[in-house]
N, C-alpha and C positions, 0 to 999 in steps of 0.2 A: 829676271823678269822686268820688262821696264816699266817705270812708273805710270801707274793709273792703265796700263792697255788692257788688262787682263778681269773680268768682272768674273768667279764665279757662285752660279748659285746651288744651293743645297735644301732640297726640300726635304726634312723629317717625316715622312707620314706614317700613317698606323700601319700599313701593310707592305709598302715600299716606299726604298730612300732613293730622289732621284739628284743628280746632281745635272748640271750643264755649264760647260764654259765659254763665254763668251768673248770674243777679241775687237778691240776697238783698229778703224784702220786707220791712215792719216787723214782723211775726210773727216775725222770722229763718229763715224757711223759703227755699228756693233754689229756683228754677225758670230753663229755660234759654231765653235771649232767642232766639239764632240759633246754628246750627251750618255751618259752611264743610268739604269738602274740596278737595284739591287732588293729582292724580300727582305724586309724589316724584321729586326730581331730588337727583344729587350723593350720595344714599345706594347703601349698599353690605350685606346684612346687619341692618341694623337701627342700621349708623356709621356716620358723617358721614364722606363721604370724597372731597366736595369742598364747601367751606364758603361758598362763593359762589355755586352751583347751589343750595343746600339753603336759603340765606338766602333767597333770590327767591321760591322755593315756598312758605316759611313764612311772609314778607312777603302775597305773593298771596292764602293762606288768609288769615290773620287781616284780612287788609282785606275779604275777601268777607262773612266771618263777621262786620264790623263795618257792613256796608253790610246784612247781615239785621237784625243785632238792634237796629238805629239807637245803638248805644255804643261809644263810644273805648278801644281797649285801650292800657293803660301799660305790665303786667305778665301774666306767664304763668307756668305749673305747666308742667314737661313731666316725658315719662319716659322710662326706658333699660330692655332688656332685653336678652337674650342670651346669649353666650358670656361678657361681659366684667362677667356679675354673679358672684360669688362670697359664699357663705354659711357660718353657720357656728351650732351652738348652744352659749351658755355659760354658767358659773353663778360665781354672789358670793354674799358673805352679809358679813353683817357684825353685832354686838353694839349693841344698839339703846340700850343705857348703858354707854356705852365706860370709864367709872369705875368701876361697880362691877357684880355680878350682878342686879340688880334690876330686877324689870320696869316698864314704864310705857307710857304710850299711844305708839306711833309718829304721827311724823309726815309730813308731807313731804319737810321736810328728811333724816330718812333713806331716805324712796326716792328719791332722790337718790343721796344715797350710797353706797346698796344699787345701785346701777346702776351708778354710775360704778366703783364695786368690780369689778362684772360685768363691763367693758367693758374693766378697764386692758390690752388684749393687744395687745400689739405687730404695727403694720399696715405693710408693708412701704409703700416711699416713691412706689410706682408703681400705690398705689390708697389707696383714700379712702373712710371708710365715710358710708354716707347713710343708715341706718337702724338702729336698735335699740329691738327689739319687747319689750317682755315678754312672756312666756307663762303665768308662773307664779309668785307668791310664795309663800313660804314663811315660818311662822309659830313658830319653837320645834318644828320638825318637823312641822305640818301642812300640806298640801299644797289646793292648787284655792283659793287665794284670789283673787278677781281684784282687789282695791283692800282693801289692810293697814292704809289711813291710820286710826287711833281705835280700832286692834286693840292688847289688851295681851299683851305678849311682851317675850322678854330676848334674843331674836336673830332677825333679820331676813335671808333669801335668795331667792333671783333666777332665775329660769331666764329666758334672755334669745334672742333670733334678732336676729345680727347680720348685716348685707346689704355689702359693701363691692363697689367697679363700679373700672375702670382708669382712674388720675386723668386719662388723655391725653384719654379718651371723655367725661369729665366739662367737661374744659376747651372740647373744641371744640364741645361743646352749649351752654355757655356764651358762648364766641365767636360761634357763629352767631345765637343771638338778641339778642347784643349790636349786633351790626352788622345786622341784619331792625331793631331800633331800640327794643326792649322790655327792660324786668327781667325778672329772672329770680326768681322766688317759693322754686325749689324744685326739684329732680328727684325724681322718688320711682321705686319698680321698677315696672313696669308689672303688674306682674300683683297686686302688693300696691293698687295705687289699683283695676285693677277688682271686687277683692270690695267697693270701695264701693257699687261702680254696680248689682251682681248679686248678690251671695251675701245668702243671709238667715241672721240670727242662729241659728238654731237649724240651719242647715248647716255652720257655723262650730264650734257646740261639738258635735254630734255626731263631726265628724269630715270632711271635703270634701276635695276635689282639683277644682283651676282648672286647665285649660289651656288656651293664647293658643297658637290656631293660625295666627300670622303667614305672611308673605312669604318673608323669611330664616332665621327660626327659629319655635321650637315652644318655649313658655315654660312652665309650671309649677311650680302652689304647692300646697302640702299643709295644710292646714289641720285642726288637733286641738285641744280644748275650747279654741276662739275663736280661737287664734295661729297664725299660719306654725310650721311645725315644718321645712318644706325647700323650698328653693327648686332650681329645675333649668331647665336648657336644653339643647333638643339644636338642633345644629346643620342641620336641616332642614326645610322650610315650603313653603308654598305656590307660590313659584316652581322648585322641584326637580319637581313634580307636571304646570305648567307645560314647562319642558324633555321631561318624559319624551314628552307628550304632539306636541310639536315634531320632537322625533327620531324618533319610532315612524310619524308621519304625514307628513313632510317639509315640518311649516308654517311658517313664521317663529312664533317665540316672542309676539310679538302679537297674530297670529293665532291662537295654539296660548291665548294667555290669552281673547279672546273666548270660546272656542267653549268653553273650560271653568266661562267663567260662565253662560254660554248653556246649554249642554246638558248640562255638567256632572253627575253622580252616582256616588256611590263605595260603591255599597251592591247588588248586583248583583241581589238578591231582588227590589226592586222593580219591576225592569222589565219589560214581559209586553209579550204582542202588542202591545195599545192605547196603547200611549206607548214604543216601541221607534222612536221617528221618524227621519227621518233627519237628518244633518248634512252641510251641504253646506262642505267645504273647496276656497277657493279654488286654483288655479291658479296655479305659479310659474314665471316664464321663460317666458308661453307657451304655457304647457301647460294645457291645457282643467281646469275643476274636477272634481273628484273628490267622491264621496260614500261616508261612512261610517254608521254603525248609533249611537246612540245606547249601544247594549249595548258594542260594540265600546270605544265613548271611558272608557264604567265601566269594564271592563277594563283600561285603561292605568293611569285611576286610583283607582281600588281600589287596587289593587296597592303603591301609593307610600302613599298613606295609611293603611292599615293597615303598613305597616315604620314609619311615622313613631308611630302610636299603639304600635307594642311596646315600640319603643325611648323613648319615654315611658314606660311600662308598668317596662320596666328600671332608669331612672332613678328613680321611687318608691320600688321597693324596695331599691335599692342606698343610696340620701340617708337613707330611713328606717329600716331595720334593721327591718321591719314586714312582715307581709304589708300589701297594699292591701285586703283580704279583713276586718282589722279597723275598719274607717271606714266606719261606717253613715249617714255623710249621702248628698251625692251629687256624679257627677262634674258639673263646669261646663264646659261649650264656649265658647269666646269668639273674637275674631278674624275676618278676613276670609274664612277656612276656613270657619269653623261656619255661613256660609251655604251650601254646598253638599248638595244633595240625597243623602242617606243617610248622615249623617256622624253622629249618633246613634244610627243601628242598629251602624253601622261599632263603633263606639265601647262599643258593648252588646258584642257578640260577641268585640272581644280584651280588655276588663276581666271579661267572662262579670257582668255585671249589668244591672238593666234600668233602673238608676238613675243614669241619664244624661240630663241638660237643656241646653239652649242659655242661655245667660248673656245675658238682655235687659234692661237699663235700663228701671229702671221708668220712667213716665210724668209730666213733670215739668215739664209746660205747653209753651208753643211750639208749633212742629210737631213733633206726637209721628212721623211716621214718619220724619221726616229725623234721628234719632237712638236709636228705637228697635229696634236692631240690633245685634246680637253684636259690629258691627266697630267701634261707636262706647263699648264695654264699657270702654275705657279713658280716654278723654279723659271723659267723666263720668262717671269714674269719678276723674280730678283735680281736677276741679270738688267732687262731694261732698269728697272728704278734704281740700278748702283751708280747710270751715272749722275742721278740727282742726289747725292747723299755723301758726307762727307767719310771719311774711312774712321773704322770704329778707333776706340783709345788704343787699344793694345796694339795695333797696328802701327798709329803715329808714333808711339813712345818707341817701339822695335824698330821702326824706319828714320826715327830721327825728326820725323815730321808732325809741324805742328800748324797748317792751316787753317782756313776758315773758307769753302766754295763760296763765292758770290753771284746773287743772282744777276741775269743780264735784262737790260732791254729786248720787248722784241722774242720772250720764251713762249711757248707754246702753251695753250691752257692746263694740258697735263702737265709742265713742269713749274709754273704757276701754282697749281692745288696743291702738288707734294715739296716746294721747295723748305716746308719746314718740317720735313718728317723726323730727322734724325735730331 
């Protein structure tokens, strides 16, 4: 494989593991060869919670994904989300002529500094930080700088978004792709790698909110001039939605997940005579099938999915101290949720805006529909952010290599906000 061409990513989720690989060409532009999924086994939530079920599934993806894209995978990007992220925002500063009051160009070296300043805060022994964003530097008191370097000033500060996840969940993501048989590049939060794949710059500095309507959970980010400002999760997702639909109908839960992908809709307006079809549920023990209303299954789940969007709703403004009312970009839907029908209007009606979109990966060669999908928002979305991030340890030690990426003049706001994720 030649060095640095090949990025790919691996998304863990609670229901399915997706993988994609992506190829650099000589332009250094990225396009993705093949993308593989596979039904999750051994997860729990969105954690690994049996490491040799989860191995086999991820094993299985990335060999199918390697049998499309005709490339050998060595190494993989994955991500974590959930309960088991925790955030936090904080600030440094530091004297850019530590000898005396006098000003001079800053450099590098003191953003550095100025960051590691930001950062010195004591992280308990049972987690592990995997991220620290800048938002903001600061310049001698002026504020919205996004890159200080060859700016003159006699003191340098930091507004920073630190990410830390449970080092137990860190380790066994590590374990399991150890033993599937790959390096491991990196974890990043999930919902930070999908504003690679979806958000545009200019929804970024106005002001945005991502949310990842997974399986096990419901993930969101808030995004204010370009940076995470909050990260959040609540503890429930598309298989509670699932269940309800189970109990209320007497299906098996496999069944209860067909027929929500099938005829699913959570938006109750849209349905009228002409598309009120019916659903036919099978028969258990015996018992002859049963038929329901298409209107009927929206009711169940409406119902779950709007509590799920409040209490998102609550978590914004409890992380932020803000109303959500001052963030003129717009909301992002992402996840295996945001494909259901009426989950937009849903999402209109308890934010009360009409600036609501589905989060689609732009177009990036391959087969564009076998990735152009809200639920593929995250795994190319580790793909894009690999080429801002250095390759993980186990990699360098195994390849011999031991660099450091350096940032350029002249980067793009997005590779500006994340150049210090890893």
């Amino acid at each position: 494989m030649a060095e640095n061409r090949i990025a790919v990513g691996l998304d863990i989720g609670t229901s399915v593991i997706r993988v994609a690989i992506g190829e650099y060409d000589d332009e250094g532009k990225i396009h993705i060869a093949g993308t593989a999924e596979k039904k999750s086994a051994g997860m729990r939530n969105g954690v690994i919670v049996n490491i040799e079920d989860a191995k086999q599934v991820i094993t299985d993806a990335i060999e199918a994904a390697q049998l499309n894209s005709g490339i050998k995978v060595e190494s993989v990007i994955t991500a974590i989300g959930g309960s088991q992220i925790e955030s936090q925002n904080y600030k440094g500063g530091v004297a850019v002529n530590p000898n005396g009051s006098k000003s001079r160009e800053i450099t590098a070296a003191d953003v550095e500094r100025v960051i590691a300043n930001s950062t010195a805060i004591p992280v308990p022994e049972d987690r592990e930080k995997i991220h620290v964003v800048p938002q903001d530097y600061i310049v001698d008191g002026y504020h919205g700088i996004s890159d200080p370097i060859h700016r003159i000033g006699t003191r340098l500060e930091v507004e920073v978004h630190i990410v830390t996840a449970a080092r137990t969940i860190i380790q066994n993501i590590r374990s399991t792709v150890s033993r599937a048989g790959y390096l491991l590049d990196g974890v990043m939060l999930k919902t930070l790698a999908q504003t690679f794949s979806v958000c545009h710059e200019d929804e970024m500095e106005l002001g945005s909110i991502l949310i990842d309507l997974g399986a096990g959970s419901t993930d969101v980010i808030v995004l204010v001039n370009g940076a995470p400002v909050s990260t959040a999760s609540v503890p429930v997702g598309g298989n509670l939605v699932t269940n309800d639909i189970s109990i209320v109908t007497g299906i098996s839960s496999a069944t209860a997940e067909e027929k929500k992908i099938e005829a699913g809709c959570c938006w109750f307006p849209l349905i009228n005579e002409q598309n009120d079809l019916e659903v036919i549920l099978p028969g258990v023990g015996g018992r002859a099938p049963e038929v329901i209303m298409k209107s009927q299954l929206c009711q169940i789940i409406q119902a779950r999915m709007e509590q799920i969007f409040t209490m998102v709703k609550s978590a914004i403004i409890k992380n932020t101290n803000e109303s959500i009312r001052k963030l003129s970009g717009n909301i992002i839907l992402t996840g295996g949720g945001a494909q259901m029908e009426g989950v937009v209007e849903l999402a209109q009606n308890v934010f009360r805006t009409s600036s609501v979109r589905l989060g689609v990966p732009e177009n990036l060669g391959g087969i564009e529909e076998a990735y152009r999908s809200p639920s593929y928002a995250t795994v190319i979305g580790l793909v894009l952010a690999s080429k801002n991030m250095p390759q993980g340890k186990e990699t360098r030690r195994r390849r011999g290599q031991d660099r450091k990426e350096k940032n350029k003049d002249g980067e793009s706001v997005l590779k500006k906000i994340f150049k210090s994720l890893f």
